[in-house]
TORTIKOL-806154 format. One record per residue (C-alpha): x, y, z; residue in one letter. Coordinates in steps of 0.001 Angstrom, whole numbers, padded with zeros to 6 digits, always signed. Example, Ala and Ser with C-alpha at 12.3 -4.5 7.8 and 13.67 -1.06 7.14 Angstrom:
! TORTIKOL-806154
+012300-004500+007800A
+013670-001060+007140S
This chain:
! TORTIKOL-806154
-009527+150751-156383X
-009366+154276-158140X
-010032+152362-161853X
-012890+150669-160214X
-014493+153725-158600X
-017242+155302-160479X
-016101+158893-159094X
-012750+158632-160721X
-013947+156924-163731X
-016480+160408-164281X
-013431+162440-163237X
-011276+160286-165868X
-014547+160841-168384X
-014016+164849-167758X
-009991+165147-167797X
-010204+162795-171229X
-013168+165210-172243X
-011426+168319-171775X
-007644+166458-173275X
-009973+165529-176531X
-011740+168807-176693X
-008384+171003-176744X
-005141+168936-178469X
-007462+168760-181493X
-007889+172112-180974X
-004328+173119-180510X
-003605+171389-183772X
-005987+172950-185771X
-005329+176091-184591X
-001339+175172-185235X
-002075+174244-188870X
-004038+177782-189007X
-001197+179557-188268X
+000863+177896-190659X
-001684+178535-192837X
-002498+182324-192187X
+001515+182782-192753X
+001535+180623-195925X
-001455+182929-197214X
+000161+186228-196521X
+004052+185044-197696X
+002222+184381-201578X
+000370+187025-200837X
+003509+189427-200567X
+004830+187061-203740X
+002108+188314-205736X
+002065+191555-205062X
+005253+191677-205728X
+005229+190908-209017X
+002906+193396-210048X
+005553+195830-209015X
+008106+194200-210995X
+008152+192491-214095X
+011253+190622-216722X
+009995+193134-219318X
+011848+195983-218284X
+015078+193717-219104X
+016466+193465-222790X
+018339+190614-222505X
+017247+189023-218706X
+019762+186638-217305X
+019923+184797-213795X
+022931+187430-212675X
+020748+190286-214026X
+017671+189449-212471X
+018982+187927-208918X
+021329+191535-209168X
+018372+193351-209817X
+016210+192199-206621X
+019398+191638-204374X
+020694+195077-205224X
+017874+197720-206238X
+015293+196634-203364X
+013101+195065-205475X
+012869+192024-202881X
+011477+194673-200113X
+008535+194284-203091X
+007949+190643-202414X
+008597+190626-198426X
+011545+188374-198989X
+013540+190065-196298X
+015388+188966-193125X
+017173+185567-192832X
+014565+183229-192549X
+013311+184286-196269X
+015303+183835-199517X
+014733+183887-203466X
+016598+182324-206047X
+016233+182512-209939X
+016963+179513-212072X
+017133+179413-215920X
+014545+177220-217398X
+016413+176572-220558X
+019563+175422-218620X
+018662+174710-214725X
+022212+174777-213928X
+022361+178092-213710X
+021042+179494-210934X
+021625+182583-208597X
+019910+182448-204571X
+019977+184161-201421X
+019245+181242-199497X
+021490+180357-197003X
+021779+176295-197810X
+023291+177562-201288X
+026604+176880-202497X
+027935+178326-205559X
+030392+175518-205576X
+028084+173110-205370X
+024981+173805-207528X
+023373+170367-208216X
+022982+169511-204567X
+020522+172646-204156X
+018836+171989-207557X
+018024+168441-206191X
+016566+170547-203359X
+014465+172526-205797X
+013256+169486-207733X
+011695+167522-204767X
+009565+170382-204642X
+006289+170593-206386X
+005592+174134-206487X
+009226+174526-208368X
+008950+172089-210488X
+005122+173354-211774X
+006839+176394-212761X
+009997+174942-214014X
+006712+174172-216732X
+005633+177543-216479X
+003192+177786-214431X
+002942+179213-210700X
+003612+176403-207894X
+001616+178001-204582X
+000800+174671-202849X
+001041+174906-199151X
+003404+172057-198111X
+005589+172188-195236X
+009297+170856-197065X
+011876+170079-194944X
+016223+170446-195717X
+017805+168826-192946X
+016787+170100-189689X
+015069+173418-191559X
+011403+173186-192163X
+010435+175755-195026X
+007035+176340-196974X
+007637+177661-200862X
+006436+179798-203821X
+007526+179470-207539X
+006197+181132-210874X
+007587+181202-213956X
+008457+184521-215950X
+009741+184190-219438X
+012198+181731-219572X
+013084+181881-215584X
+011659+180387-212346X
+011307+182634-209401X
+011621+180600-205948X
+010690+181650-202837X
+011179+180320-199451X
+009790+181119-195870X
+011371+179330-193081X
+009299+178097-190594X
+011770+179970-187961X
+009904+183268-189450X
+006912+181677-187391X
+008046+179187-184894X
+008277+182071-182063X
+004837+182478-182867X
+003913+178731-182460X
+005475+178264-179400X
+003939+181439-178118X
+001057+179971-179002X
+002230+176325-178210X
+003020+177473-174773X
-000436+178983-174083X
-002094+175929-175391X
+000125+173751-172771X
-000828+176392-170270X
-004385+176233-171274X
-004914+172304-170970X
-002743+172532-167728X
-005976+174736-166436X
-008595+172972-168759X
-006942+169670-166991X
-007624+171680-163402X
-011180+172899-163968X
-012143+169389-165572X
-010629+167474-162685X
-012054+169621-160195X
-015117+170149-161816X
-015769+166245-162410X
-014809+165460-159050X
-017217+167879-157468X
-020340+167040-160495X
-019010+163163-159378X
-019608+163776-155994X
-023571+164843-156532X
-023713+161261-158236X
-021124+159167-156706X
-022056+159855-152822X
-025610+159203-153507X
-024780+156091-155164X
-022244+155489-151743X
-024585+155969-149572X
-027027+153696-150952X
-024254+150875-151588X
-023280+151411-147767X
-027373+151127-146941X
-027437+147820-149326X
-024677+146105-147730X
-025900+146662-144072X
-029276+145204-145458X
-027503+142367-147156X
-026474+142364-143784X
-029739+141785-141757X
-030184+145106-141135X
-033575+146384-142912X
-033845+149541-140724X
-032169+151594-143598X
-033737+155019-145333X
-031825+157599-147019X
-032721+161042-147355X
-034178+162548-150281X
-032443+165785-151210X
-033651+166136-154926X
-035704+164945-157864X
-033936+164008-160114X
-032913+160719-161190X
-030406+159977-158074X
-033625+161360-156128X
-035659+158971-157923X
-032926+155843-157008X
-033222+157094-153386X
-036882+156866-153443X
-036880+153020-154955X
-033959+152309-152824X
-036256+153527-149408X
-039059+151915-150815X
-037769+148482-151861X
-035878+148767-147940X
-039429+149096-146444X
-040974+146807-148747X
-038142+144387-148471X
-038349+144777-144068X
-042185+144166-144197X
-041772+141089-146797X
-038959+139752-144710X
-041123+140262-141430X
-043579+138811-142711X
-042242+135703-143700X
-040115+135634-140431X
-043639+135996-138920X
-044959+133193-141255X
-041793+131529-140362X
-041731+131419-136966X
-045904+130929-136709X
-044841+127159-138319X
-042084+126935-135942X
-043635+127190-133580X
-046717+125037-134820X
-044389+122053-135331X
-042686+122452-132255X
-045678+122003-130352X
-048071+119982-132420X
-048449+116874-130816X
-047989+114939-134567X
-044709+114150-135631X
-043129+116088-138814X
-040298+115197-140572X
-039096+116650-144509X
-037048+114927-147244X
-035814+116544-149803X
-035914+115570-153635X
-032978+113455-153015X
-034104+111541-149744X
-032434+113972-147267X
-033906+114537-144094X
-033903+118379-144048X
-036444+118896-141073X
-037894+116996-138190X
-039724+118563-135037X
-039644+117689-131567X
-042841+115504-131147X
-041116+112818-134217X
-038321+112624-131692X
-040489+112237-128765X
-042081+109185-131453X
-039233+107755-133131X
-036010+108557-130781X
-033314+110931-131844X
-033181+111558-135487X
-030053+110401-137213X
-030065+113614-139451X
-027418+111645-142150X
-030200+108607-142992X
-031850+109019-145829X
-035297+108086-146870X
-034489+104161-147805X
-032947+104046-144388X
-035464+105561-142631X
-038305+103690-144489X
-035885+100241-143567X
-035391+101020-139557X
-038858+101431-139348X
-040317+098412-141617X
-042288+100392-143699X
-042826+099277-147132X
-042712+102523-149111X
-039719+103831-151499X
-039213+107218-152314X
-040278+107330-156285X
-044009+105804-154836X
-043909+108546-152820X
-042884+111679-155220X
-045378+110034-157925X
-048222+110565-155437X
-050701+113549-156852X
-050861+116510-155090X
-053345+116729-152150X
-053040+112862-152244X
-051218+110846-149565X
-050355+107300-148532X
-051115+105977-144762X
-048562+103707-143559X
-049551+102145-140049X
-046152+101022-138125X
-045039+100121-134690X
-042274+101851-132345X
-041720+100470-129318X
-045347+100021-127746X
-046465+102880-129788X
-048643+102580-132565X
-048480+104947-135179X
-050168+106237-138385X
-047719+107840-140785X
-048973+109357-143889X
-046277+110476-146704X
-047267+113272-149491X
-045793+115921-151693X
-044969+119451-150994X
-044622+121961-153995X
-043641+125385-154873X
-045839+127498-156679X
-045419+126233-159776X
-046705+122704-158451X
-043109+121110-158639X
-042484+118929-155870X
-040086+119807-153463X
-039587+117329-151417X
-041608+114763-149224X
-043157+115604-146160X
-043841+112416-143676X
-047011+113007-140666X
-047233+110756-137856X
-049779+110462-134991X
-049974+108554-132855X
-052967+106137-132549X
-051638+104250-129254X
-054688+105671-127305X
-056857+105515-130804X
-056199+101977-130803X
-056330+101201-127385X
-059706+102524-126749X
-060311+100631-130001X
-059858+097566-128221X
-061594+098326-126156X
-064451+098948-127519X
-064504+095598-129249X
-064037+094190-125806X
-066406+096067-124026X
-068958+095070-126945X
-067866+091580-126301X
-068420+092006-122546X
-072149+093292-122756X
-072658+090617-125104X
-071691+088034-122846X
-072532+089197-119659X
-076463+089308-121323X
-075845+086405-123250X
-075036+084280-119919X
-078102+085136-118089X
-080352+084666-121280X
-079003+081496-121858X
-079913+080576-118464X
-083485+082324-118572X
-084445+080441-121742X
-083072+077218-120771X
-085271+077305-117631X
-087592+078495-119157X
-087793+076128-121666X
-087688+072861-119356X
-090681+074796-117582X
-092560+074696-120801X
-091402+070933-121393X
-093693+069520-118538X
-091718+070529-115766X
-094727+073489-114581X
-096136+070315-112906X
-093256+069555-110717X
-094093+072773-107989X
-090896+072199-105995X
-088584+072296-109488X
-090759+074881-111270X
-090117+077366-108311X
-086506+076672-108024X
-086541+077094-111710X
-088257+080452-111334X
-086300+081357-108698X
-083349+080946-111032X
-084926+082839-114090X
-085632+085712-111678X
-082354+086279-110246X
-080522+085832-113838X
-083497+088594-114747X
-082532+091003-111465X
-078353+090533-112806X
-079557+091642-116631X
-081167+094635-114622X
-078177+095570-112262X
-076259+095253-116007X
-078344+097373-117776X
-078987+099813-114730X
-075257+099894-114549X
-074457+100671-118265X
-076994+103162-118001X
-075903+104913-115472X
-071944+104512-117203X
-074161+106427-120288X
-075156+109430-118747X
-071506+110037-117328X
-069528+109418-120274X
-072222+111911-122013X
-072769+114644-119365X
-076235+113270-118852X
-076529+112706-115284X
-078462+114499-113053X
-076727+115622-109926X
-078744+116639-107107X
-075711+119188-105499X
-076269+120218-101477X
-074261+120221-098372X
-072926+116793-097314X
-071156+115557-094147X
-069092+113417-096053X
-068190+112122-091899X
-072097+110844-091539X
-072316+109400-094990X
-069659+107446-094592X
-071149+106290-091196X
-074474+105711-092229X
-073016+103465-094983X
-070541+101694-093006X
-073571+100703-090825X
-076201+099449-093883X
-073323+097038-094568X
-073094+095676-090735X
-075175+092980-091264X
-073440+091721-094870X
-069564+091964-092690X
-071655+090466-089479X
-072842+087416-092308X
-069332+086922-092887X
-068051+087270-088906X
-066402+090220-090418X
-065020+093455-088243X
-066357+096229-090107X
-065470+099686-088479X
-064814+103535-089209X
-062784+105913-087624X
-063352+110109-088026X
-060189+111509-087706X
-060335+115618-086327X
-063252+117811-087473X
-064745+116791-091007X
-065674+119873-093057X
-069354+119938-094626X
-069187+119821-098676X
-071204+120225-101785X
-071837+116814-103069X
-074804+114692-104694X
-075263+112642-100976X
-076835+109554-103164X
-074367+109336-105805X
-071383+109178-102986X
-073326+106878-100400X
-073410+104361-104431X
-069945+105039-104442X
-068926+104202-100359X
-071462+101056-100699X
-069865+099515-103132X
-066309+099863-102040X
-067557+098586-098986X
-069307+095881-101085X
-066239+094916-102901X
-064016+095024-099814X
-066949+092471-097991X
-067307+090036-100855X
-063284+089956-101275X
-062481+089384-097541X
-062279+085903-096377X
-064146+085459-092789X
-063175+086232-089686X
-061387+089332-092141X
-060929+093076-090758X
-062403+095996-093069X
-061832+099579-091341X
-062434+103030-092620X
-060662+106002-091907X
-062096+109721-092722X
-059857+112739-092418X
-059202+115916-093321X
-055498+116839-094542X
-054586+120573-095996X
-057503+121344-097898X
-058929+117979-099055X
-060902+115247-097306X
-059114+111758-097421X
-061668+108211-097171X
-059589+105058-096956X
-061207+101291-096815X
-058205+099076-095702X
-059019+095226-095557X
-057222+092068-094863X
-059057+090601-098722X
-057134+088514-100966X
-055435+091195-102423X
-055075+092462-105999X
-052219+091045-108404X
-049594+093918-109039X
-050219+093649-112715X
-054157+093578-112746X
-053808+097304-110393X
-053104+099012-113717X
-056820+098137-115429X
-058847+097859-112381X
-060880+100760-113330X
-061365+099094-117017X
-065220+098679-117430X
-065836+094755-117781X
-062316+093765-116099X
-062243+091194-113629X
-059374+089956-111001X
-061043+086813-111046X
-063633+086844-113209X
-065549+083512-112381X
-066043+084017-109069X
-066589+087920-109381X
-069477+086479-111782X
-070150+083922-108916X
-070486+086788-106097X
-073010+089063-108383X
-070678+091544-109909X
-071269+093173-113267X
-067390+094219-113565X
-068645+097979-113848X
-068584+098933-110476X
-065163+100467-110002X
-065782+102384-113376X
-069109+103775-111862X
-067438+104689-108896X
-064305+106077-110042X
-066522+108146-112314X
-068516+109276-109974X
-065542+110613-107783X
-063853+112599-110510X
-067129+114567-111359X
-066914+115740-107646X
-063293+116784-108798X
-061616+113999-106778X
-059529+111101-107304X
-059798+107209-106810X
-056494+105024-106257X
-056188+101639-105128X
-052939+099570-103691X
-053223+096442-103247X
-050850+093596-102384X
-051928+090125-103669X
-052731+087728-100760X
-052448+090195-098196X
-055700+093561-098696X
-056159+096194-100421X
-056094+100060-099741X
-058380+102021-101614X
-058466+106243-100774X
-060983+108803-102234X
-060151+112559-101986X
-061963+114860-102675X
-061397+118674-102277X
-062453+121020-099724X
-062822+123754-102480X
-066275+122391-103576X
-067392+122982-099147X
């Protein structure tokens, strides 16, 4: 954790800062002190010998010379005095005779310190008569020395320093140094973890306010407490936070918006991916297809459904272009149209699949076609009739009075039925369209009722029927359009006459229940089969459509009425039971009184 952590990395940076700064420090400063001593031991050497000189010797020998230094003081001239300094005199001509104050000497044993003398440089440059004052630290054993030789006549002067003459000054100085990066250690460790801290815990803090927004938590701001760079970070950092929350809300926004627009679009949605996947499918492609078996892929889904698409057709498709697919679920009928989605680079995504359904579309399709149908042959039946008469008329017939007016009276009542038709699509026009005129004002729905159940006396008295009407409690007055109801109770009333055998019973019942005024015209008809109820209302449907033709009817009656009934914000329902009459029941709300 500590190698990984920036902090301790910049404190590492500092310790191994301050460790570079001073060991190559201490070792320079070791090597000038060896240096420094090394200067002022030839220095003594030199001035030595201006002191003393072989000249003042007839006949110089080692003996005379080594006597001459060892005995008179003359090596007080050169420095060379205490332990840890020595001199020694060799003969050039013959280098086995030598004299030395140096302790490793042996007089015994000669050769092993002239093999000493000849692994050095310095003695062996004057051993050719010159002066050897190269600083080199030599080494006898466990002694360390630096040396100094010159050549006088025919003998070598040699001159040693121990390093003991300065090693209490080293380690002095050795010791300080240790003491020294001990502190510079300190200072740089404190130092860089306090200078790490003004970085690091900026840099902490932000990491901390990352990971909570990694998190789903975008309500994260630091404060600013400078301007420099880590005030800088903090700045971008608070800034790409807010940026960051307002992007993210926005597409949440975005998001849910398209949620909640396939959730409650009534068309059916459902997304493939690139591979066939279903990755999406809202409620209303349930609500067409069943549940979705999230596992089937597109082949599957295009094979349970029998529609004759693949998915390469599909992802070839340009974009903005789609292909309609019309199949069949159950009773419903549905359009499905299949395109491309993209990203912004116009590289498809996936396939997207709409479908609405067209049951209704379709039905009212049909209908259309059969209501065209309908008109046609409703006015084609009575025109056939018209110019067939009218044509035998033309033929000679005009001269037979007794056929030529049954003949007219034909053509005129097939002309009076294309009037009722066209009077009656008419009238089916201006509701469908808003067109009709009402003329609104206070109604006693009780007395209109009345007053129509008596016009139709003498049709139910025709048929020996028992027409009657009951007014249940106090009826309240309403706003209505009086003529438009009185069409509506006549031809209920006309329906329920024609459709009741003789000798039948039609009564009528008016009430008021809670706050809406009930009608009901019970008769003991033929009855309605259960599965005609269902399109009763249809324009153009008949029960029994060659005797409805038979009794007058245009088959647009019940659509008229019905009509009529909802624009006064009621309702029309019939029950019926085939063989045995029919119930129908208007109601209509008090709120329009």
């Amino acid at each position: 954790m500590f190698s990984k952590s920036l902090q301790w990395r910049l404190v590492s940076f500092f310790c191994l800062m301050a460790f570079c700064l001073i060991i190559p420090i201490g070792l320079y400063l070791n090597r000038k002190v060896e240096d420094s001593y090394y200067k002022n031991f030839r220095r003594d050497v030199d001035n030595g010998f201006r002191g003393w000189s072989i000249d003042k010797f007839d006949e110089p020998t080692v003996e005379a010379i080594f006597s001459d230094l060892r005995d008179k003081n003359f090596a007080g001239l050169f420095s060379i005095i205490g332990e840890n300094k020595s001199y020694t005199i060799v003969d050039r001509r013959d280098t086995s005779k030598i004299a030395s104050s140096d302790p490793n000497f042996d007089e015994d044993d000669k050769g092993a310190f002239l093999n000493q003398l000849l692994a050095s440089d310095n003695f062996i440059r004057a051993l050719n008569g010159g002066i050897g004052n190269e600083r080199k630290l030599l080494s006898f054993g466990n002694k360390e020395f630096l040396d100094y030789a010159r050549a006088e006549g025919d003998f070598v002067l040699y001159f040693r320093c121990y390093k003991d003459e300065w090693r209490g000054v080293v380690e002095s100085f050795n010791r300080s140094l240790i003491t020294s990066i001990v502190i510079a250690f300190t200072v740089a460790f404190v130092l860089g973890y306090i200078l790490s801290k003004t970085v690091t815990v900026p840099i902490v803090r932000i990491m901390h306010k990352a990971r909570a927004i990694a998190a789903g938590d975008f309500d994260q701001t630091l404060e600013v407490k400078s301007n420099d760079e880590i005030g800088q970070l903090t700045k971008t950092f608070n800034y790409m936070a807010t940026s960051l929350k307002e992007t993210l809300d926005s597409i949440s926004s975005e998001k849910n918006k398209i949620e909640t627009i396939l959730n409650y679009m009534t068309d059916g949605v459902i997304a493939f991916d690139l591979k066939g996947n279903i990755i999406h499918a809202n409620p209303a492609s349930e609500k067409m297809l069943g549940k979705i078996d999230f596992d089937m892929d597109f082949a599957t889904f295009t094979q349970n459904y029998n529609i004759d698409i693949n998915l390469e057709e599909v992802l070839y498709l340009e974009v903005f272009s789609s292909k309609e697919k019309i199949i069949k679920v159950g009773e419903r009928d549905l359009s499905v149209y299949f395109a491309v989605f993209t990203d912004k680079s116009s590289k498809p995504q996936g396939i997207i699949a709409v479908m609405h359904d067209i049951t209704e579309q379709q039905k009212l399709e049909n209908m259309r076609k059969e209501f065209v149908a309908n008109v046609s042959h409703e006015l084609r039946t009575p025109l056939t009739s018209i110019k067939s008469y009218t044509e035998t008329l033309l033929d000679g017939m005009l001269q037979d009075v007794e056929v030529a007016e049954k003949f007219l009276g034909v053509i005129n009542s097939e002309a009076d039925r294309m009037t009722r038709l066209v009077r009656d699509l008419l009238q089916l026009s201006r509701l469908d369209n808003k067109q009709m005129q009402w003329q609104m004002g206070p109604v006693m729905i009780d007395k209109l009722v009345k007053n129509s159940v008596e016009k139709m006396q003498i049709e139910a008295k025709n048929k020996q029927q028992q027409l009657e009407c009951f007014v249940i409690g106090n009826i309240p007055e309403i706003t209505a359009d009086y003529d438009r109801m009185e069409q509506v109770m006549l031809n209920l009333l006309s329906n329920a006459i024609k459709y009741t055998p003789e000798h039948g019973k039609i009564t009528v019942y008016v009430s008021s229940i809670y706050d809406g005024i009930n009608i009901k015209i019970i008769d003991t008809g033929i009855g309605i089969p259960e599965e005609d109820i269902p399109r009763i209302f249809e324009r153009f449907y008949r029960v029994d459509k060659a005797r409805s033709r038979e009794m007058g009817g245009t088959g647009l009656g019940l659509s008229i009425a019905k009509e009529i009934v909802e624009a006064h914000s009621g309702t029309l329902s019939i029950k019926s039971e085939y063989g045995k009459g029919t119930e129908v029941t208007i109601k209509l709300p008090v709120i329009y009184s």
